[in-house]
LOLO-473475 format. One line per field, with one value per residue (C-alpha): residue number from 1; residue in one letter; x negated, y negated, z negated. Coordinates in steps of 0.001 Angstrom, whole numbers, always signed. Layout:
N
seq: [NUM,...]
type: [A,...]
xx: [X,...]
yy: [Y,...]
zz: [Z,...]
# end
This chain:
91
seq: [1,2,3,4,5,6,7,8,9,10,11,12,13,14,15,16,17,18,19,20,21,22,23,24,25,26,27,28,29,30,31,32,33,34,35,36,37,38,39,40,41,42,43,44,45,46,47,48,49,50,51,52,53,54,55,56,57,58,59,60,61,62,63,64,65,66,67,68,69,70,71,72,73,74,75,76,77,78,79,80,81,82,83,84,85,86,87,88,89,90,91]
type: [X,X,X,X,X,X,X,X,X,X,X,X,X,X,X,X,X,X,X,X,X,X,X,X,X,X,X,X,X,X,X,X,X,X,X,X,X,X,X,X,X,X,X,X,X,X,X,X,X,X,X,X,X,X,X,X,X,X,X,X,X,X,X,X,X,X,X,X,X,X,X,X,X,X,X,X,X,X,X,X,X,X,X,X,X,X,X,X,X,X,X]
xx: [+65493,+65706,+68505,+72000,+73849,+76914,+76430,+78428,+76832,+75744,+74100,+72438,+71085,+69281,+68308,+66551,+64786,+63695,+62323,+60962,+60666,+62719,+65109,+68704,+67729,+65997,+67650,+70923,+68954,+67623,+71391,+72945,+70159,+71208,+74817,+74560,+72446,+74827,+74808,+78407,+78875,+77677,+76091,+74192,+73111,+71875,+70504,+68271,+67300,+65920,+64061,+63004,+61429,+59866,+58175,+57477,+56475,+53895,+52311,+51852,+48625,+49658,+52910,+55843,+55173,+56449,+53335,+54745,+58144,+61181,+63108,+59446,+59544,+62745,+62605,+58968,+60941,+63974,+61210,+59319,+62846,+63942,+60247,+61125,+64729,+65455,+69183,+69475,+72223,+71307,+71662]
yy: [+84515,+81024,+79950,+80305,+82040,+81005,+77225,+74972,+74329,+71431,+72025,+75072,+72961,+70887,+73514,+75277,+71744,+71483,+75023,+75254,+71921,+72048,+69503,+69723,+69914,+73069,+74500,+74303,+75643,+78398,+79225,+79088,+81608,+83998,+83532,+83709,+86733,+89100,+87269,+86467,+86657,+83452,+85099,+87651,+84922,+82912,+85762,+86246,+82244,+82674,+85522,+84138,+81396,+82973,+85573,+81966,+80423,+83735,+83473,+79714,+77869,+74859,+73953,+75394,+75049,+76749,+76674,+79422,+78049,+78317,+80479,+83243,+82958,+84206,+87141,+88316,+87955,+90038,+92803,+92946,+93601,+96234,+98082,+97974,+98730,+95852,+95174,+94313,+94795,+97834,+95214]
zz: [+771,-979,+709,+112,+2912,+1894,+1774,+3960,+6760,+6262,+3060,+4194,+7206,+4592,+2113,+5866,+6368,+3109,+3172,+6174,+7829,+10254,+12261,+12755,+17088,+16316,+13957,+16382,+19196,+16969,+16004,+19083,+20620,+18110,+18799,+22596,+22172,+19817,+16375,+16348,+12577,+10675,+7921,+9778,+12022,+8801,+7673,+10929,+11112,+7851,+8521,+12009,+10206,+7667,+10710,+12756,+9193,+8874,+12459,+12479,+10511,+8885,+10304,+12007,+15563,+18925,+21467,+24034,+23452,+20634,+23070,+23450,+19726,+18860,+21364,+19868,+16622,+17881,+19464,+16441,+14645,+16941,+16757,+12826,+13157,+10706,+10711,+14489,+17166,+19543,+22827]
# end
């Protein structure tokens, strides 16, 4: 994945800007969406923000950007998953 999952948190919150060009606001907003909706255990979670942006990173042109919304994002990301059966809670 390129990032360490294990990092402290601050440290991985760097190594995911650096990667992926993201800010701390969104990277909080992307974690606590994943918490709120199941993702209780950090490195699953990490795991899953990773792989969100790398799906986001896949659909997007030139940079990362959230036209429909961060929040529509994450739940095509979590449908696409759970059409795949990639590592997801059954909610």
């Amino acid at each position: 994945m390129g990032v360490e999952l294990h990092f402290p948190d601050l440290e991985f919150v760097r190594k995911t800007k650096e990667r992926f060009n993201v800010n701390r606001g969104i990277y909080n907003t992307i974690d606590a969406w994943f918490y709120t909706n199941g993702f209780d255990h950090i490195v699953d979670r990490r795991r899953h923000i990773i792989m969100f942006l790398v799906y986001a990173q896949k659909t997007a042109k030139n940079q990362l950007l959230f036209p429909n919304g961060l929040t529509a994002k994450l739940e095509e990301y979590v449908y696409s998953q759970k059409k795949n059966r990639v590592g997801l809670l059954d909610n």
